[in-house]
N, C-alpha and C positions, 0 to 999 in steps of 0.2 A: 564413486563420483569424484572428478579430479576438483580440485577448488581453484575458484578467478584469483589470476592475478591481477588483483586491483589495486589501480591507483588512482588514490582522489588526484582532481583537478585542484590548482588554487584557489583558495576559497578566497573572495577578496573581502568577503569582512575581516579573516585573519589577517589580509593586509594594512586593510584599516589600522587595524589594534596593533597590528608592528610598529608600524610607522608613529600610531601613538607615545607607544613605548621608546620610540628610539629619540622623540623629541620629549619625553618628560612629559604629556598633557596630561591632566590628571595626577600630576603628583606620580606617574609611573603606577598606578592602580589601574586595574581590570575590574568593572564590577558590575554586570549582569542581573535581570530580573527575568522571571518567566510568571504572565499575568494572565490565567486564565478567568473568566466570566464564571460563578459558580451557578449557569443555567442550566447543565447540559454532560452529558460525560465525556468525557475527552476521548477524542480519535487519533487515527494517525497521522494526520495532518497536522496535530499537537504533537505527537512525538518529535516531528522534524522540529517544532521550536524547541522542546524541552532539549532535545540533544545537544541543538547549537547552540543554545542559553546557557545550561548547565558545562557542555563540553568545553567552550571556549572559556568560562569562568577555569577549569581546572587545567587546558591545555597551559593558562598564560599565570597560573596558581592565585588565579583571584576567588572572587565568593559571587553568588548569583542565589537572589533572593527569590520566595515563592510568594507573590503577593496575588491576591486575589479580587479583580475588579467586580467589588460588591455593593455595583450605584445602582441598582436597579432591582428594588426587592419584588416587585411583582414577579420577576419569573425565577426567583432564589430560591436556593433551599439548602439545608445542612448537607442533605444526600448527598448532593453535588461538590460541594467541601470537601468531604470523607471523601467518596470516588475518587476525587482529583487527588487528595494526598496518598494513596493510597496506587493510582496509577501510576505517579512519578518514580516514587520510592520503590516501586516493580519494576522499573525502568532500570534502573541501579541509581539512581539520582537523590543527595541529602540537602537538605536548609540549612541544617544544625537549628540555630535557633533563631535563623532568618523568616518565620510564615508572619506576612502581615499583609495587613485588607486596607482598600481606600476608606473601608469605614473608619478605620484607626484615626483618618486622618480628616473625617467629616470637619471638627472647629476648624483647623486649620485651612484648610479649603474654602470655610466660610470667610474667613478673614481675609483672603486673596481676594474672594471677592469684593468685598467690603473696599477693602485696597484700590482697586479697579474702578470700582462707583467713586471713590472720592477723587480719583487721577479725573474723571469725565472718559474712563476706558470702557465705561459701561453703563446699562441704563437698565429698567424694569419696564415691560415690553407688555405693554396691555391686547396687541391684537392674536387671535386665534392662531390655532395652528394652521389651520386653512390659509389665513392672510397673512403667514409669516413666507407658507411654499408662494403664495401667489404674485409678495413683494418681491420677495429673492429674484426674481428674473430668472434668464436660463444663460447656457453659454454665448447664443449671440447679442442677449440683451443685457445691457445690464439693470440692477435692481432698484425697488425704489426705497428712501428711505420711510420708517414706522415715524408717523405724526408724534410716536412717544419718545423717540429719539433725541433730542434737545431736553427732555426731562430735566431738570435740575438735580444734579448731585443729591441734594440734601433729601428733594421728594424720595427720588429711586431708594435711597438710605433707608427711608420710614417704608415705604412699600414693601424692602426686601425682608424687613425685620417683621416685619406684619405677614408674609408668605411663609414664614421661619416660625411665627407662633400660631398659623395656622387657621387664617381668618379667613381666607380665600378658597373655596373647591376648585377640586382639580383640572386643569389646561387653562383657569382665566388668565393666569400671569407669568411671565417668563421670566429670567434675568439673562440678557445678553449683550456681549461683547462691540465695541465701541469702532468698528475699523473701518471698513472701505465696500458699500454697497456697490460700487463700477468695479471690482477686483476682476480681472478675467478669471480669479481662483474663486468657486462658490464655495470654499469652504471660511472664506473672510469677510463674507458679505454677513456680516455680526451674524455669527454664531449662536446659538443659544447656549448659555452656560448652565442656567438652570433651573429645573422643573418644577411643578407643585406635584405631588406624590403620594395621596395618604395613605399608606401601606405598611403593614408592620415588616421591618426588619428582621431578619433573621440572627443579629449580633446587637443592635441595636435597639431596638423592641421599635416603641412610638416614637421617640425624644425625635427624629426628624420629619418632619413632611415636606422639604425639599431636597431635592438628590440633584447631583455634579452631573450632568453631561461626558460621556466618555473622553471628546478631546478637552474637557476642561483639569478633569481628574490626573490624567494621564502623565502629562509633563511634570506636574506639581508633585503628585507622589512619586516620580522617579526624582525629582529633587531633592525632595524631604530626604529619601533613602539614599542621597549620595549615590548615585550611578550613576555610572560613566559611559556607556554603552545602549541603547535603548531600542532593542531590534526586535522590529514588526516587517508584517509581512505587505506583498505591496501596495496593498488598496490605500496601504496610507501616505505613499509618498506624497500624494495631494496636498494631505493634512499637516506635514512638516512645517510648512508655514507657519500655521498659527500654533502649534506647537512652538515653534521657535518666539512667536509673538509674545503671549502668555508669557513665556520665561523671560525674553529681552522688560516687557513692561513691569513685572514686579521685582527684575533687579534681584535674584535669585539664581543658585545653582545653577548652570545648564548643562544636561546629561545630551549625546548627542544623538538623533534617533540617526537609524541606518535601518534601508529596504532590504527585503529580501522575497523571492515568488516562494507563493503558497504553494501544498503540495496540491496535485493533481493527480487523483489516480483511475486509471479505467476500470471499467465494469463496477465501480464504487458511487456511491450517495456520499458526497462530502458536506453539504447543510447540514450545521447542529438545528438547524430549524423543521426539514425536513426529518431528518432522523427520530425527532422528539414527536413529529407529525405519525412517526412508524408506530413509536411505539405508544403515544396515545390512542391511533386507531385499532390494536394489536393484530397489526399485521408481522409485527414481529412481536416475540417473547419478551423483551426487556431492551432494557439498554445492556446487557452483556448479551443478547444472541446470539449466537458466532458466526450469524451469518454480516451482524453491523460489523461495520470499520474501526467502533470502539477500541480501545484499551481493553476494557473488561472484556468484550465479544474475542476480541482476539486470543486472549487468554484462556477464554473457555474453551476457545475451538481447540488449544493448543501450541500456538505461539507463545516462544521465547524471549526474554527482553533482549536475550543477545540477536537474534535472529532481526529483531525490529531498528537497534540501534546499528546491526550493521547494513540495514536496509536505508537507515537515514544518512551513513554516512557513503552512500556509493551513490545517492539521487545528487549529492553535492549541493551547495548551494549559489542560487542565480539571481541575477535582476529581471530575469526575461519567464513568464509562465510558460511553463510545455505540461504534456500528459506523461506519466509517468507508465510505465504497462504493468498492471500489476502481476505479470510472471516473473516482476523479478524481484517481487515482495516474495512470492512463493520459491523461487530458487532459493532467496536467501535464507527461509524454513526450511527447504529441503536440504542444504548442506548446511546448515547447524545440526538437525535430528539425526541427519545423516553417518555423525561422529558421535551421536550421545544417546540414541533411543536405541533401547532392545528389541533385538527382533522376534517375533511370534508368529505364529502363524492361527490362522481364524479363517471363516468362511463364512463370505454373508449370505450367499444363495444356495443353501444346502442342497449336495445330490448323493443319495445313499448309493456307496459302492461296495460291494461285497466282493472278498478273495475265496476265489471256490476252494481253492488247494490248499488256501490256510489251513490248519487245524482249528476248530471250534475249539472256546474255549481256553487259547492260548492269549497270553499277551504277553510282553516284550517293553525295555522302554529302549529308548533312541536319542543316542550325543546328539545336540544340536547346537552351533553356534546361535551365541549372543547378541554380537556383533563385529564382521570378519572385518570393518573399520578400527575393532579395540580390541586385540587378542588379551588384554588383562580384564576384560569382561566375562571372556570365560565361557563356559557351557552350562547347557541346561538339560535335562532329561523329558523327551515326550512318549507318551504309550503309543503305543500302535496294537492293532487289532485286528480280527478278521470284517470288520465293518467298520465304514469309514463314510466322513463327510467329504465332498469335494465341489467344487465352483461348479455351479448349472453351466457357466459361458466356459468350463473345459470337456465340455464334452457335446458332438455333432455328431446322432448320426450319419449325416449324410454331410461330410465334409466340404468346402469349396479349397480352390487351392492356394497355397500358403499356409493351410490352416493346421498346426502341427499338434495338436494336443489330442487329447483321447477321442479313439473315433473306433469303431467295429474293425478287430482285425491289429488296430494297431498300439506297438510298447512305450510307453511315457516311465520316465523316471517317476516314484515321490521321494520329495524333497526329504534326507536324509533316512531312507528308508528302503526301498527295491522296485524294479523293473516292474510294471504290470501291464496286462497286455488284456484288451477289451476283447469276450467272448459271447455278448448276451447283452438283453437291456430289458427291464419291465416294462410295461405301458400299463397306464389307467385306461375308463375304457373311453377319454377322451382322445388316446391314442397320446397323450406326453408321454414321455419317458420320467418314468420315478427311482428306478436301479439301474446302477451300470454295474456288472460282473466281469472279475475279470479272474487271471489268475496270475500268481507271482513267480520270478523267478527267485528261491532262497541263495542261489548264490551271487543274488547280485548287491550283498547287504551294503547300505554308506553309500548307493548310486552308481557303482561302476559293475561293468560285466569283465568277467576273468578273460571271457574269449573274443573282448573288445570289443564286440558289437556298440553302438551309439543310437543312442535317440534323439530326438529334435525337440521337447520338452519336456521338462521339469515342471511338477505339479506341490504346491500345497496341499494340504490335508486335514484333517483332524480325527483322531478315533473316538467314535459313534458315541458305548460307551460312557467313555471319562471327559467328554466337552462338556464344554458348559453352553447353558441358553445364555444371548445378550441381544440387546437394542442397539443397532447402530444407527445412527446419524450421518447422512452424506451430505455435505453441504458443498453450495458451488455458489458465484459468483452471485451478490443481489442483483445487478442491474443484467439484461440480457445485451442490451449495446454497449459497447466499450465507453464510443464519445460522444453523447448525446449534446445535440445541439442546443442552443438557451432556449428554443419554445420546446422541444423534447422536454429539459429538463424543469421546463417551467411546473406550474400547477397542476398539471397532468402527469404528473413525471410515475407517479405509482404504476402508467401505462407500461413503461418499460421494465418493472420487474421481475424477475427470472423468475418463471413460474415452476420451475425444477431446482431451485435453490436448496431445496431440504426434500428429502427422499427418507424415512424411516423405515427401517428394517427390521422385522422382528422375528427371532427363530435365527438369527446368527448362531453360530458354533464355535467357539474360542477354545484353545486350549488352555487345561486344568488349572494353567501356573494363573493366568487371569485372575482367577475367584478374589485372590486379595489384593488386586492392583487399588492404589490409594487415588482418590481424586486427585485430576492433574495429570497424572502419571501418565506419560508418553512414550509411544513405542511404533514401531513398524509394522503394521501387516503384509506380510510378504508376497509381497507381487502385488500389493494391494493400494499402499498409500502409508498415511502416517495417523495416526490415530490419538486420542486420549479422552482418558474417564472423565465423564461430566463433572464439573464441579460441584450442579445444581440436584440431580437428577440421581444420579448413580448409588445404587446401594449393590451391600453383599448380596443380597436375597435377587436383585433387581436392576443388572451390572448396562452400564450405555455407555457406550463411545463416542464420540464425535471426530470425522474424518478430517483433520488438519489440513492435507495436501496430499492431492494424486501422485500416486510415480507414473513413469512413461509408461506407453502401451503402445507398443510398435503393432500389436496387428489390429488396437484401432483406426490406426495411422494409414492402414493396409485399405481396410473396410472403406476407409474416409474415402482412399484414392479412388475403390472400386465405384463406389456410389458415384464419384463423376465422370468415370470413364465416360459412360454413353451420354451425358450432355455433352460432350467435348465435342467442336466443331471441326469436322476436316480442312486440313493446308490444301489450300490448291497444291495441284498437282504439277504445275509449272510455273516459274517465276514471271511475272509480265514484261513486256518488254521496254523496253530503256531506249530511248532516242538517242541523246549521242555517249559516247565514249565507250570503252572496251565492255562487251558483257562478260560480266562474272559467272564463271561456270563451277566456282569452291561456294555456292552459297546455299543453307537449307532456305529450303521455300518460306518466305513469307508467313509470318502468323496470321491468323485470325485478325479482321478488322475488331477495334472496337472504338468506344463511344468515348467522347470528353469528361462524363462523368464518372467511367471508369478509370480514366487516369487520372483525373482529381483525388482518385483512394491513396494514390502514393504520397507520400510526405516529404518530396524533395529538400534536401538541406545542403548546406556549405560546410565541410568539414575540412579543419584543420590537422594535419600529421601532428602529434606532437612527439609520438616515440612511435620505432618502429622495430623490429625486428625478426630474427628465423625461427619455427617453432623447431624444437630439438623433437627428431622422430616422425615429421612431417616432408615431407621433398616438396611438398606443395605450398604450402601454406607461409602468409607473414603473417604475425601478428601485427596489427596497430593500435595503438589508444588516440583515439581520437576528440577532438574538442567539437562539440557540436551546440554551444553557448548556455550548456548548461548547468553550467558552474561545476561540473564534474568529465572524468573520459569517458568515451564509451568503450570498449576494446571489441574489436572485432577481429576475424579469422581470414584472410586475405587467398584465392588459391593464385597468386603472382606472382609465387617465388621465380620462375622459370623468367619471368620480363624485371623483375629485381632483384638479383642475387643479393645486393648490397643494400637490405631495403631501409636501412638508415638515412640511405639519399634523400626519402620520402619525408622525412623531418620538415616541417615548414611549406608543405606540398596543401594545396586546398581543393577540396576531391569532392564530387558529388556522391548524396549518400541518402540512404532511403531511411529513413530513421524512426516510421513508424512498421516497421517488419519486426514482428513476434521476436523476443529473443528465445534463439536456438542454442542448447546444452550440446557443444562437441565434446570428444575425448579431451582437449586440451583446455578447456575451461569454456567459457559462455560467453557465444558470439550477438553483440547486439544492433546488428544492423547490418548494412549491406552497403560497399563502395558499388560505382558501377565502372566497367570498363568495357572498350574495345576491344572484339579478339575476330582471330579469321587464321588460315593454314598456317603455322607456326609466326604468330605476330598476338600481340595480347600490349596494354598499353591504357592508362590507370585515364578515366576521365579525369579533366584538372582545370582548375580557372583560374585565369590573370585578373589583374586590375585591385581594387579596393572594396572586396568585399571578406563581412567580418562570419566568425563562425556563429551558425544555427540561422545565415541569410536564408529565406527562402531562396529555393529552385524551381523554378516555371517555363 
C-alpha cells in the first residue's frame, strides 16, 4: 500500500498561539489543559481534543494540564478516572505531575462565589427548576426576572452558607448569577451557578452538598491553573460570554477560550449518554467492546495510538462541523499495520482439501514472509500437508465469470507452496460440498511453474494437521446508516444498529505459530483483514481474535456490480430533440431521469486549490489538495492532466466538489473526493466559480 502525502491545512488555533507568541501575551507561555467529565470513557472524539491539547502544549514546548471536571458526583466514578488516565497515557500523552480535579478547587470556587454575592453579582434563587426554564424566556422573548432577584446581599450570604451546611434538600435553592434577563444570549439570562446536591463524592466523600455548575467551574479553574489557552469544542462558543463575565467580575486571570467543531464520525454513536445507554442495556459487552468508538473498544479491536493520532491529525481542525467518513479512520489502521503487523495466514470458514498425489504421510515446512513491507522482519516456517484447510468462499463448483479461484478442472497457486488443480469434491447428503481434491504439481514448489504456465489466483491455506482451532470475531460498523438525522438519532436511535456488527466464528483454523500470540498482539490475515488477540477473552487453551479492519475485495466489488446490473434502467435509445441551435451528434444518450431526492445525496461544496501538481508515473492524473473549510486538505486524484499540463495554474482556482463520495485507495495514495468537470470530443475543462464565495460554501 503506497502511503498519503499529507498535508495538514493551517490550523488556525496555531495561528492564534503565533501571534500570541509573537506579541508576548502571556508572558510568551503556551499552557493548555485537556478536561474530561469523569462520567463515561473516553472516545474518539476525545482523542481529537487530547491530540490538540496535548499536541499544541509540545508543538509550541509549553505544558498542558490533565484536570478532571468532577462537579457532578452522581454520575462519577473512580473507573472513569483510571479509564481516562490510562487512555491518554495510550495515546502517547504525559501530565508529569499536572492531574488535578475541580474538586481540588471546591473552597475556592466557594469563595468566588461568595465574592459575587457581595459585589450584588449574584443572588440565591428560591424558585424551582421548572420556573427557572419557564422565566428564562426563549430566543424571541426575553426572560422574566425571579421575585428573589433583588434579594439582599447579606440574606443570599446566610442562605448560601445554610445550602453549604446542608439544611435544605435537593433542587429547593440555586445560587445564580446577577446579569441580564433581555440578553439575546440565554446563556446570561442569570445562569445558575449552584446546585444543592447530596451525593457522596468520589474524592471528596460528604464535606460538600453543593456543586459549581460546569460554566461556573470552568473559567475559574483554568484561572487558578494559569492557562493560557482554553480550547473547547463548539457548543460553547455561546457560553464565552459569561466565561468571559465570571473572569472580568472577579478581577482574576483570564485564560482565553478558543472554538473548535467536534469530531463527527459516520456509521458511529458519538453520545457518552447514549453509549453508557449501550452498555447499561448490554447490548454491548462493555465500554471496551470493539465494536464502541471508545479508547478502550478501539484498543481491543486492535487499533494503534499511532494509527488514532495520525487520524486526528489529517481531520484537521475547524470552526465549521462536517462528518468525518470513518474509512478514513480505517485507512489510517490499514497503513500503520500495514508497516508493522506480521503476516499469517488462518481460515475462518474451513473447507477440507485433500492432495491425492501427495504422499501420505509426508510433511514439509515452507519459507514464508513476515512481512514483504519489512524485509528485517524476516521469515517464518509453515507445514504443509497432504490435508489442508482452505476459505469455503474459494471454491464454486459451478463458477460465474470473473470468478478465478478454485473451481472443478481448474490450477490456483497456494500461497508459498504449489500449483493445485481441482479434480473431485465430497458432498454430504445435503448435497454441500465438504472436500475439495485436488492434485499438485511438485515442481511448482514457492508458486511458480518452470514451464511458465500462470494462474489467476493465489489461495491461503492451513495444514489440517498442525492448525490450531480459534474464535474469531468479525466486527463492522455499529450504526447501519452513515448520517442519521436528529429524529433518527434521537431516542430511538438503537433502531438504526447494525444488526451484523459482530459475526462469531468458531472452528477457525490458524497457523501453528498462533498458539503463543500474546494479548494485543496484531497481525494480518492474508487476504483476510487485520486481526488481534482479545485482550479480555483470549487464552492458550481458548485463542479469539478480533477483526481490526477489512483489506480490499475486488471480487466483492465484482459481486456488488453484478447484483445491480439488472436493476439498472435502460438510456433511451436516442437523444431528444433540441429546438434551436446545432444538434450535437458526439453525445452519449442522456441518463436515466431521476428524482430531487436523489440528487440531494450528493454533498456539493466550494473547493479551494491550494497545491496542485503531476503525479510521477500517472499521464493522467493531477494531484490536488484541497481546502474544503475543514481546517485541513483534502487530496484528491484529478484525470486533467491532458486540459492542465501546468497544473500549478490551478492554485487559488475554486472548483465544485463532491465531498461526501467514499474515499477511494489509488496506487498513488488516497483520493478523497471528487472535482466535477466538463468534458466532450477532445475538450475537458475543470467546473470553477467567481465571485466571493469561501471554502466548504455549499453547492446547489
Amino acid at each position: 500500500m503506497s502511503s498519503v502525502d499529507f498535508t495538514p491545512a493551517p490550523n488556525f488555533i496555531k495561528t492564534i498561539i503565533t501571534e500570541d507568541l509573537q506579541t508576548n501575551k502571556s508572558g510568551g507561555r503556551v499552557h493548555t489543559r485537556f478536561p474530561p467529565e469523569p462520567n463515561g470513557y473516553l472516545h474518539i472524539g476525545h482523542a481529537k481534543s487530547i491530540c490538540l491539547n496535548f499536541g499544541l502544549a509540545l508543538e509550541f514546548n509549553g505544558l498542558c494540564n490533565l484536570r478532571f471536571d468532577d462537579t457532578n458526583p452522581s454520575k462519577e466514578d473512580v473507573e472513569y478516572v483510571e479509564s481516562i488516565k490510562t487512555d491518554v497515557r495510550w495515546l502517547g500523552f504525559d501530565w508529569a505531575d499536572r492531574e488535578y480535579y475541580a474538586s481540588d478547587y471546591f473552597q475556592q470556587l466557594y469563595d468566588f462565589a461568595l465574592r459575587l454575592i457581595r459585589k450584588r453579582k449574584a443572588y440565591v434563587d428560591d424558585l424551582s427548576a421548572e420556573q427557572i426554564r419557564e422565566f428564562r424566556g426563549t430566543l424571541t422573548e426575553p426572560g422574566k426576572e425571579s421575585p428573589f432577584r433583588n434579594r439582599p446581599p447579606e440574606e443570599s450570604l446566610a442562605l448560601f452558607e445554610r445550602m453549604r451546611s446542608g439544611e435544605f434538600p435537593d433542587g429547593s435553592r440555586v445560587l445564580r448569577a446577577r446579569i441580564d434577563m433581555s440578553s439575546p444570549n440565554l446563556n446570561l439570562r442569570d445562569p445558575v451557578m449552584y446546585r444543592i446536591l447530596h451525593a457522596e463524592h468520589h474524592r471528596t466523600g460528604n464535606t460538600w452538598c453543593i456543586y459549581p455548575m460546569y460554566d461556573f467551574a470552568h473559567g475559574q479553574c483554568d484561572s487558578i491553573e494559569d492557562i493560557t489557552h482554553s480550547i473547547c469544542t463548539l457548543e460553547f462558543e455561546d457560553h464565552r460570554p459569561l466565561y468571559d463575565w465570571f473572569l472580568n467580575e472577579l478581577e482574576i486571570g483570564h485564560p482565553q477560550q478558543i472554538e473548535f467543531a467536534r469530531l463527527n464520525l459516520s456509521h458511529t454513536v458519538m453520545s457518552k449518554r447514549k453509549l453508557l445507554q449501550l452498555v447499561q442495556e448490554g447490548v454491548v459487552s462493555g465500554w471496551d467492546d470493539p465494536r464502541m468508538p471508545t479508547l478502550s473498544g478501539l484498543r481491543r479491536r486492535g487499533y494503534t495510538p499511532e494509527a488514532i493520532r495520525s487520524f486526528c491529525e489529517r481531520i484537521g481542525v475547524a470552526k465549521r462541523d462536517s462528518m468525518v467518513d470513518v474509512a478514513l479512520l480505517e485507512y489510517c489502521i490499514r497503513e500503520d499495520l500495514n508497516k508493522r503487523a506480521p503476516r499469517v495466514m488462518a481460515v475462518l470458514r474451513p473447507l477440507r482439501l485433500v492432495i491425492d498425489n501427495y504422499p501420505e504421510g509426508r510433511e514439509e515446512e515452507l519459507d514464508a514472509l513476515n512481512n514483504p513491507e519489512d524485509p528485517t522482519m524476516g521469515t517464518r516456517k509453515v507445514p504443509f500437508s497432504r490435508e489442508l484447510f482452505i476459505e469455503e468462499d474459494d471454491f464454486m463448483e459451478t463458477p460465474p465469470a470473473k470468478f478465478y479461484r478454485l473451481s472443478p478442472g481448474r490450477e490456483v497457486r497456494l500461497r508459498y507452496a504449489y500449483f493445485v488443480k481441482c479434480v473431485g469434491v465430497v458432498k454430504n447428503q445435503g448435497g454441500r460440498v465438504t472436500e475439495v481434491h485436488c492434485t499438485y504439481d511438485p515442481n511448482t514448489k514457492g508458486g511458480d511453474a518452470p514451464d511458465g504456465r500462470k494462474v489467476k489466483a493465489t489461495l491461503h491455506w492451513v495444514s489440517a494437521p498442525h492448525s490450531i482451532a480459534a474464535e474469531v470475531r468479525v466486527y463492522d460498523h455499529l450504526l447501519s446508516k452513515a448520517e442519521p438525522s436528529e429524529e433518527e438519532g434521537g431516542a430511538d436511535f438503537k433502531t438504526l444498529l447494525n444488526r451484523r456488527s459482530l459475526e462469531v466464528l468458531k472452528g477457525c483454523r490458524l497457523e501453528p505459530g498462533l498458539s503463543k500470540a500474546a494479548p494485543g498482539s496484531r497481525f494480518q490475515f492474508e487476504r483476510l483483514g487485520y486481526f488481534s488477540v482479545d485482550s479480555e477473552d483470549s487464552t492458550p487453551e481458548h485463542p479469539v481474535f478480533n477483526r481490526t479492519v477489512t483489506l480490499k475485495d475486488e471480487w466483492t466489488k465484482i459481486q456488488k456490480t453484478q447484483e445491480k446490473e439488472p436493476a439498472k434502467l435502460k438510456s433511451p435509445k436516442a437523444i431528444p430533440e433540441i429546438s434551436a441551435g446545432r444538434q450535437r451528434t458526439d453525445l452519449v444518450p442522456i441518463a436515466p431521469e431521476i428524482t430531487i431526492d436523489d440528487f440531494s445525496m450528493l454533498d456539493l461544496r466550494v473547493a479551494v486549490v491550494r497545491e496542485a501538481g503531476l503525479v510521477p508515473g500517472a499521464d493522467k492524473l493531477v494531484k490536488l489538495m484541497l481546502d474544503v473549510g475543514e481546517g485541513r486538505l483534502r487530496q484528491v486524484f484529478a484525470g486533467i492532466r491532458s486540459a492542465y499540463p501546468e497544473p500549478e495554474n490551478l492554485v487559488g482556482k475554486k472548483m465544485m466538489f463532491v465531498a461526501n463520495l467514499k474515499p477511494r485507495q489509488m496506487k498513488f495514495g488516497l483520493s478523497e473526493g471528487m472535482i466535477l468537470a466538463g468534458s466532450g470530443k477532445n475538450r475537458l475543462a475543470v467546473a470553477t466559480f467567481d465571485g466571493d464565495l469561501e471554502p466548504g460554501d455549499k453547492v446547489s
